[in-house]
Every structure is written in C-alpha cells, then in structure tokens.
ROROBA-594353 format. One record per residue (C-alpha): residue number from 0; residue in one letter; x, y, z. Coordinates in Angstrom, 1 decimal. Example, Ala and Ser with C-alpha at 12.3 -4.5 7.8 and 13.67 -1.06 7.14 Angstrom:
n res east north up
0 a 12.3 -4.5 7.8
1 s 13.7 -1.1 7.1
//
This chain:
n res east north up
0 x 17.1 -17.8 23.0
1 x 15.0 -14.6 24.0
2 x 11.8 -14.9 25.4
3 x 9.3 -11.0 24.5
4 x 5.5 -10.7 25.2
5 x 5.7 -8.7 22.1
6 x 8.2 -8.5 19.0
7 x 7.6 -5.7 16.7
8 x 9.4 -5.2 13.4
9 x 10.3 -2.3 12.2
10 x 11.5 0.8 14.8
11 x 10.7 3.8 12.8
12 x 7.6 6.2 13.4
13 x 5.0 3.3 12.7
14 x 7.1 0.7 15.3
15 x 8.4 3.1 17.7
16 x 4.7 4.7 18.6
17 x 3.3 1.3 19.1
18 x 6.3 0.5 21.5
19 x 5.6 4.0 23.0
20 x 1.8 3.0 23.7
21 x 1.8 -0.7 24.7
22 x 4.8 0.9 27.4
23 x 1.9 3.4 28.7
24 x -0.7 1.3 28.4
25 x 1.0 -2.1 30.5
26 x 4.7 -0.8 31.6
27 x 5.1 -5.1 32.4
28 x 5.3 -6.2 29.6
29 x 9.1 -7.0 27.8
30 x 8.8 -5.4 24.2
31 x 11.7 -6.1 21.5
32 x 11.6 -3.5 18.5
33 x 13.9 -4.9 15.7
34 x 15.5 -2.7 12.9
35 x 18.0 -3.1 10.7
36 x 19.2 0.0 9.9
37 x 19.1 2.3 12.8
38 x 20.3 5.4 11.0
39 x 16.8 5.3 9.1
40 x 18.4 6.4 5.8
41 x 15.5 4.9 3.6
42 x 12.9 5.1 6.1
43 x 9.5 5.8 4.4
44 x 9.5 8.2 7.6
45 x 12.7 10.3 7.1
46 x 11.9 10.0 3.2
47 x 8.1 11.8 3.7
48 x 7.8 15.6 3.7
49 x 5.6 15.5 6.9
50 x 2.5 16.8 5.3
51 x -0.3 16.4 7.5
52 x -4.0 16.9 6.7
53 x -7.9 16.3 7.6
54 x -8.9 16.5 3.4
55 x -9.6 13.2 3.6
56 x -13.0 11.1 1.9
57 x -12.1 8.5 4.8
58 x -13.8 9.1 8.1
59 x -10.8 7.0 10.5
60 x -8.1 9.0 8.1
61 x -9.9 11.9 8.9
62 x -10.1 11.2 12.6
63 x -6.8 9.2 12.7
64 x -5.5 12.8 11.1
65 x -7.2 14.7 14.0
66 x -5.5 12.2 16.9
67 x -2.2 13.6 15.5
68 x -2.5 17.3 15.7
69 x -3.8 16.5 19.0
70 x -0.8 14.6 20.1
71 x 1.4 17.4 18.5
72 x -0.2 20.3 20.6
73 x 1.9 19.0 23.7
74 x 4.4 17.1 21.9
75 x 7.8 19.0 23.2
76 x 6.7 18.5 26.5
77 x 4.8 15.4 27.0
78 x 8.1 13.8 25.2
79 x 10.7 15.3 27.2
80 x 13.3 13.0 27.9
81 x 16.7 14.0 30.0
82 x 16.2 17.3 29.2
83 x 15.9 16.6 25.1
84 x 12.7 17.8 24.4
85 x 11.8 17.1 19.7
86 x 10.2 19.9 18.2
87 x 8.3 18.4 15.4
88 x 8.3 22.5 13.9
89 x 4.7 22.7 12.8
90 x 3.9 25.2 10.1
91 x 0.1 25.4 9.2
92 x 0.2 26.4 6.2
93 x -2.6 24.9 5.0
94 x -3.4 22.9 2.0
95 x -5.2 23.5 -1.3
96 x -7.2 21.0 -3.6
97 x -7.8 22.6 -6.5
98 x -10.4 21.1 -8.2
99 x -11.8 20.7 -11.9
100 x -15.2 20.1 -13.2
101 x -14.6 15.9 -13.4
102 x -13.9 15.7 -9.8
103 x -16.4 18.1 -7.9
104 x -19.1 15.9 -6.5
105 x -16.1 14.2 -5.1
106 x -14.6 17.0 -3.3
107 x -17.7 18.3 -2.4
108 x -19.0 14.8 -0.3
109 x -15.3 14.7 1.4
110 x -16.0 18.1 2.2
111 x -18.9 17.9 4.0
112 x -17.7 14.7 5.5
113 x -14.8 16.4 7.2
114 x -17.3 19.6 7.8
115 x -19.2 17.0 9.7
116 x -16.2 15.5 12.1
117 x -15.5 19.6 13.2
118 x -12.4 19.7 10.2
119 x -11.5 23.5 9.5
120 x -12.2 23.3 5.5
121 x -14.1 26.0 3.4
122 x -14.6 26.2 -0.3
123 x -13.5 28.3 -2.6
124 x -14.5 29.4 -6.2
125 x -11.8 30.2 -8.9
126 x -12.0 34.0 -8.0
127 x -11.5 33.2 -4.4
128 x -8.4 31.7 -5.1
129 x -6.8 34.1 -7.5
130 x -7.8 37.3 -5.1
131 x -5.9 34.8 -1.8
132 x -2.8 33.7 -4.1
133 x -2.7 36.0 -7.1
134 x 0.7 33.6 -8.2
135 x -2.2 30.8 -9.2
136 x -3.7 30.6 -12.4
137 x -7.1 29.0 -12.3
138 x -7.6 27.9 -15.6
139 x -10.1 24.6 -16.3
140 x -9.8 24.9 -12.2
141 x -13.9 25.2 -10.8
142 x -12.8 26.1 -7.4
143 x -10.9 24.3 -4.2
144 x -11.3 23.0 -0.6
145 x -8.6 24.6 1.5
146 x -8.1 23.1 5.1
147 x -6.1 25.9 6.9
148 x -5.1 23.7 9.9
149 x -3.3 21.5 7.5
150 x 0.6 21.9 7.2
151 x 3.9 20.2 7.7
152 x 5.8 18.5 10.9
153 x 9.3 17.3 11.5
154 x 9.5 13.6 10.6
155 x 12.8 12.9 12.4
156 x 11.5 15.2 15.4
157 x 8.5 13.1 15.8
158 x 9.9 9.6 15.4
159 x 13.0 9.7 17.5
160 x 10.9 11.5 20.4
161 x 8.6 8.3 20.0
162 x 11.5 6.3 20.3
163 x 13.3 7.7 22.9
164 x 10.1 7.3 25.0
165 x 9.2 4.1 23.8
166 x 13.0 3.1 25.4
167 x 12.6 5.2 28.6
168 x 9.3 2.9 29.1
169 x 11.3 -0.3 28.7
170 x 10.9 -1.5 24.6
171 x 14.5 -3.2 23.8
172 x 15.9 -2.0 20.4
173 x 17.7 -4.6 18.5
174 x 19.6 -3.8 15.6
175 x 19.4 -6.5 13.3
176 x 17.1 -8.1 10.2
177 x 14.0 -10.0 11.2
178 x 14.1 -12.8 8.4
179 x 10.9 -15.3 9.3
180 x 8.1 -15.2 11.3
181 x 7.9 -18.9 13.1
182 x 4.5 -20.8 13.5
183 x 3.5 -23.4 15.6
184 x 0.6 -25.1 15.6
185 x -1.5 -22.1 13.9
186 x 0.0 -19.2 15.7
187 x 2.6 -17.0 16.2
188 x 6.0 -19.0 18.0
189 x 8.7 -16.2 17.1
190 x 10.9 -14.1 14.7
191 x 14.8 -15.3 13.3
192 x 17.0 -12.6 12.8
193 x 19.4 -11.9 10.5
194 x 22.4 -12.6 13.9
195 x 20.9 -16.2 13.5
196 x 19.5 -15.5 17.0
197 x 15.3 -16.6 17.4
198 x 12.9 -14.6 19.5
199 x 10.2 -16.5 20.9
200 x 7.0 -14.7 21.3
201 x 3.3 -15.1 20.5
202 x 2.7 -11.8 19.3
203 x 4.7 -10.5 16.4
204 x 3.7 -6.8 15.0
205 x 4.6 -6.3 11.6
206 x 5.7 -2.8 11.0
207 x 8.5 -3.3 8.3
208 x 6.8 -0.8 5.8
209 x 7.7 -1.8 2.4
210 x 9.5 -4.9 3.9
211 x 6.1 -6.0 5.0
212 x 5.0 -8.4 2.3
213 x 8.4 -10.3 2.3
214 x 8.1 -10.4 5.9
215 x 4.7 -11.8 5.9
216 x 5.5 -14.3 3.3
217 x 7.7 -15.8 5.4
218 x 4.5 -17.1 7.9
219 x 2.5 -17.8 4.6
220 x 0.6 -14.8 4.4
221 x 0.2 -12.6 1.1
222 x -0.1 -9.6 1.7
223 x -1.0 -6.9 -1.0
224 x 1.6 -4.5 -0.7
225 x 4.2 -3.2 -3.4
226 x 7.4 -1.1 -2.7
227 x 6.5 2.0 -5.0
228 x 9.5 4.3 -5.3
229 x 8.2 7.8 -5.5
230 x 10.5 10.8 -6.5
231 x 10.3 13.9 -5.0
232 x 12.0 16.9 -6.7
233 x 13.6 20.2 -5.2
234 x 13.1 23.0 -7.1
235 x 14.1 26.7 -6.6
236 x 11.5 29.8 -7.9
237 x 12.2 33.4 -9.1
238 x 9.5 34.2 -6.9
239 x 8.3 34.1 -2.7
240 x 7.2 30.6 -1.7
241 x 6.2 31.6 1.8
242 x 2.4 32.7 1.8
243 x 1.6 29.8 -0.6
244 x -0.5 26.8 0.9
245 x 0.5 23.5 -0.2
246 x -1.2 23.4 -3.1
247 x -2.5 19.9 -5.1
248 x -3.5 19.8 -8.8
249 x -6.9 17.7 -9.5
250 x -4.2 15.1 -11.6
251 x -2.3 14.3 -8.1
252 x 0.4 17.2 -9.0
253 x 1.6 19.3 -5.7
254 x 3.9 22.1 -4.8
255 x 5.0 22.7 -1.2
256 x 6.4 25.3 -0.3
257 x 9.8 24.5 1.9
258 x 11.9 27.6 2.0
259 x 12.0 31.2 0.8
260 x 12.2 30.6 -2.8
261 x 12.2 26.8 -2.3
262 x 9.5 24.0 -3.2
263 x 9.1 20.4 -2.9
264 x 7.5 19.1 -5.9
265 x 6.2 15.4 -6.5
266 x 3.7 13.3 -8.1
267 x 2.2 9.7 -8.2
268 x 1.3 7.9 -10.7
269 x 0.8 4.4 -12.1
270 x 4.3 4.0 -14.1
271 x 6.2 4.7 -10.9
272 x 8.4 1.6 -10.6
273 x 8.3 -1.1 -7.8
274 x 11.3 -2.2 -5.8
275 x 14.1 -0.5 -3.8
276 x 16.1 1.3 -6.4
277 x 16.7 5.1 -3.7
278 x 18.5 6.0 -6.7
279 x 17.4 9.8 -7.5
280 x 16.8 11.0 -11.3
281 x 15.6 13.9 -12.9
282 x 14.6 11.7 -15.9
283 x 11.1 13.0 -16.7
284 x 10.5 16.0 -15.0
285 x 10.7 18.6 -17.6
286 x 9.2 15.9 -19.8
287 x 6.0 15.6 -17.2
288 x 5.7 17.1 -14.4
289 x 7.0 21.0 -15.5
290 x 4.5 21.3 -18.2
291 x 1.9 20.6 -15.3
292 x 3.4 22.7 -12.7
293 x 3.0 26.1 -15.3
294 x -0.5 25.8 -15.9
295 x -1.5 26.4 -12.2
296 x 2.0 28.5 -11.2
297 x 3.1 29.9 -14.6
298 x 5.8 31.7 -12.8
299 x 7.8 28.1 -12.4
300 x 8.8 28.6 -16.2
301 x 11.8 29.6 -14.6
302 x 12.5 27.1 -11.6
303 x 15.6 25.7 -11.4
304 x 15.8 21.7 -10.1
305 x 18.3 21.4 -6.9
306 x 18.0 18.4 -5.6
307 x 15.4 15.5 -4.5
308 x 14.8 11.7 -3.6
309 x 13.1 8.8 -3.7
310 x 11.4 6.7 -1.1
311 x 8.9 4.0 -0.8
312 x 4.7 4.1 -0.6
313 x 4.1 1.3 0.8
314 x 0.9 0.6 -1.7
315 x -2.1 -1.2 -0.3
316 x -3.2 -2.5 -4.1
317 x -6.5 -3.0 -2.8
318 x -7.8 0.1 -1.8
319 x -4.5 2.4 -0.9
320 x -5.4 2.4 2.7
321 x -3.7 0.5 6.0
322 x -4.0 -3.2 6.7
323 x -4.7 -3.0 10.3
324 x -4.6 -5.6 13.2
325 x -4.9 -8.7 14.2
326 x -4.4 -11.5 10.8
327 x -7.7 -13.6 10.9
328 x -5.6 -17.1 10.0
329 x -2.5 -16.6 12.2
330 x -3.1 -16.2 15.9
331 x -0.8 -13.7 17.2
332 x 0.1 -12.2 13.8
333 x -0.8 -8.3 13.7
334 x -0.2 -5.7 10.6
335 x 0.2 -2.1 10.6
336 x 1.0 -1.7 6.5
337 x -0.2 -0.4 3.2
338 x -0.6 3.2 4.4
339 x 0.0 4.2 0.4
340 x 1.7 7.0 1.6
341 x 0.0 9.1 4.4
342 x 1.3 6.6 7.3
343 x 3.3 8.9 8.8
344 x 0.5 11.5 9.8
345 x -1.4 8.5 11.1
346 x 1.7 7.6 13.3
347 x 0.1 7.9 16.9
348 x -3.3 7.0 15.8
349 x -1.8 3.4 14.4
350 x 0.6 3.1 17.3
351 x -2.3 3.5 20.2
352 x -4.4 1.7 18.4
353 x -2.3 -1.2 17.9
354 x -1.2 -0.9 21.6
355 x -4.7 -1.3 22.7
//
C-alpha cells in the first residue's frame, strides 16, 4: 500500500496544473495524479475548441480568464522541458456577442463589469458590425460587445506542457481508475483503484470532470453535476473564414472560424442528452442549428458538414459555474468541477488556486 500527501484524480488540464503548482509551491511533497486513460481520447480538454475569453458577467471568471492569458504570454518558455518547448498557437481573434433587444441590459452590466477589471471590450451598434464584417447580417441584432483579446489556444499544447512539468517537479502518474474515495473517522483515508491497489492519503483532489459525481458518491457526497454531451459540427463555407471573430448568436449559436474556408459550429441547449454516448451525429443540424446559422451569415446556405464530435460539459445544475475547494463535511475532500464548459480557459487559475 502507497502512502501520497496528495492524491488527485483526473491528469488532464484541470489535474495536471494543480500537480504543476502544489510542485512549485512545496517541491516535498509526494503527489500521485491518477488517470485512466492516458491518451485523453474523451477528455473534456482535448474535446474543447480552446476558446478563451474575458466576456464574462462573473468577476473570478473574468479574472480567472485574465490569469490565463497571462500564463500564456510566457508559456513556450517558462514550460520548456528537455528542449520540448508546447506552443499553445494563440490566435486573437476576438470574439463577438451579438446581441438582441431581450438581452441588452444584460450585456451592457457584463460590459462594464469587465470594462471595470481593465478587459479590452467595446460596443458596437448594428452598423458597426456590418461596416467591420460585411458577411453578417444584423437583422433583429441591436448591436454587440466584441472583446478583441479574446481567441483560441492549443488544448493538447497547454495540457501536456502542464504535465510534463508537473512530472519534472515530482507528481507520479498512475494509469489506472480511481473507484472510491475511503473515509475514516470524518475525513479523507485514501482512493482504491481500479489495479485493486489503495492509496492512502488525507487529501484527495477531485478532478475527474464528468466522472466527478460518481466519484464523489463513492465518499457520500452528491454532487450536482451531469455528463452533458455536447456536439460540435465542422462545416466548410463558399466563402473566407479568416477575418471573422468568433462570433455568438443571442440564442447560444456560435461560428468559429478554424481554417480557410473552415468553421466550427456548436450550440447548447437544454435537450442535449446526459451520459457518455462520444458517438457523433449529424441528426438535427439542418433541422436546428442551419436555419439559425443563415440569419446572421446567410452565406452558410451553402456550407457543407465535414466532420465533428461530441464531448462532455461537465454541468454545475446549480448555477453552471465551478465547485471549488475544500468539501465543508469531509475533511480532506477538495473539488475542482462543474465548470459547464469554460474549465479549460480557467486551467491555471483552478490549478494555482487549488495548489495554494
């Protein structure tokens, strides 16, 4: 039987940058990362686009947001290892809420929120948009808060430099299923694994992402997150993509543009079903999500569908926002989960944070 100061589940981005930290922060300590599938194949993390953004109407998203694109100025460098240096590829872009007459008080407050925390966001008016991006039509559309530091990274860049690091500093990766949490005596004793083997510890970090709530349950904890599967659609355009921002319809509807003539189209919504069927289907798209696509870019009446996936939001039910630190009736129990889908941009935010 192993003996860790710290056990963390779940060694993707979420996992690896808390390893990374707590290895700055006290290079003593003996840190186990378990996961069960090394490859990452349906990692909410190699399964996001990497969008990253301030256009929040949180103030820690917002400033969990700015921490990243901090991090990422230096990133290459400051997470060199053996010569390997991850180039997360950041392409600002920028991003584009286009908003209708129902939802501008909201974007206006969020606005002036992120204004306030020194966020580069203006507003525009209708006009404003069609002189920038003449493809858009804004019909029904009042105007749009466009944050032109927003952008995309490299999922797979970011996470494997945070894991390679995390290792260099000491954290042992284990590949293999954490199956129960143990308690003793109203606190934390260890984690079984899946290799029958039991890690005793009195801090456990749960990091297992849509796994979380199964995980939890195990230590008698319900936790209020659900395994959404979201689908995300590749489409190809008759038209130049590059130029465009990534833009977002008032009804949760977004376009980013990936390639040349390429876009990555998605959109969440309440029927999307729970579980962890990765299956990809075009089922619904030109039913749903075309007709919306047309009224903004009416130029996609001729896109063709290539490709896409599925992955998992990890939904917070409560209020679609993380479940941070330390469990208040299990000593030694901490949670990093129900991100609802922006967890990724968070990444060194949550993982320094949780370090500390």
């Amino acid at each position: 039987m192993s003996s860790y100061d710290v056990v963390i589940v779940g060694g993707s981005a979420m996992g690896s940058a808390t390893a990374y930290y707590l290895g700055l922060l006290d290079p003593s300590l003996s840190v186990a990362v378990v996961e069960k599938d090394p490859s990452y194949e349906f990692s909410s993390t190699l399964r996001s686009e990497g969008n990253l953004r301030v256009q929040f109407n949180l103030e820690e998203n917002i400033r969990m947001s700015q921490f990243t694109m901090g991090v990422l100025e230096g990133f290459p460098t400051d997470m060199e290892v053996d010569g390997w240096q991850p180039d997360p590829a950041p392409r600002r872009q920028g991003n584009l809420f286009l908003v209708d007459a129902a939802n501008v008080a909201a974007a206006r407050a969020g606005m002036e929120l992120q204004l306030s925390l020194g966020c580069n966001i203006e507003w525009l008016d209708a006009e404003e948009i069609s002189s920038r991006w003449p493809l858009l039509a804004t019909q029904g559309i009042v105007g749009a808060t466009f944050g032109a530091d927003d952008g995309f990274i490299d999922p797979s860049a970011v996470l494997h430099g945070l894991r390679r690091n995390a290792a260099k500093l000491g954290a042992e990766y284990m590949t293999a299923e954490a199956t129960a949490i143990e308690v003793r005596d109203g606190a934390v004793a260890g984690v079984r694994l899946s290799t029958g083997e039991t890690l005793e510890t009195t801090i456990v970090i749960n990091c297992a992402g849509g796994w979380s709530a199964e995980l939890a349950a195990t230590a008698g904890i319900e936790l209020p997150v659900e395994p959404v599967m979201r689908s995300v659609y590749l489409v190809n355009a008759p038209f130049a993509a590059m130029g465009l921002p990534g833009v977002f319809l008032p009804n949760g509807v977004y376009a980013l543009a990936e390639g040349p003539q390429s876009f990555e189209i998605g959109w969440s919504r309440q029927t999307d079903p729970v579980g962890f069927d990765f299956t990809f289907s075009r089922v619904g798209f030109e039913e749903e999500v075309w007709p919306e696509l047309i009224e903004i870019l009416p130029r996609f009446d001729q896109l063709s569908v290539t490709g896409g996936w599925r992955g998992i939001y990890a939904m917070n039910t409560l209020d679609s926002n993380a479940i941070l630190g330390e469990w208040p009736t299990l000593a030694g129990y901490y949670n990093a989960n129900g991100f609802s889908g922006h967890g990724f941009q968070h990444t060194p935010a949550m993982g320094r944070y949780l370090a500390e």
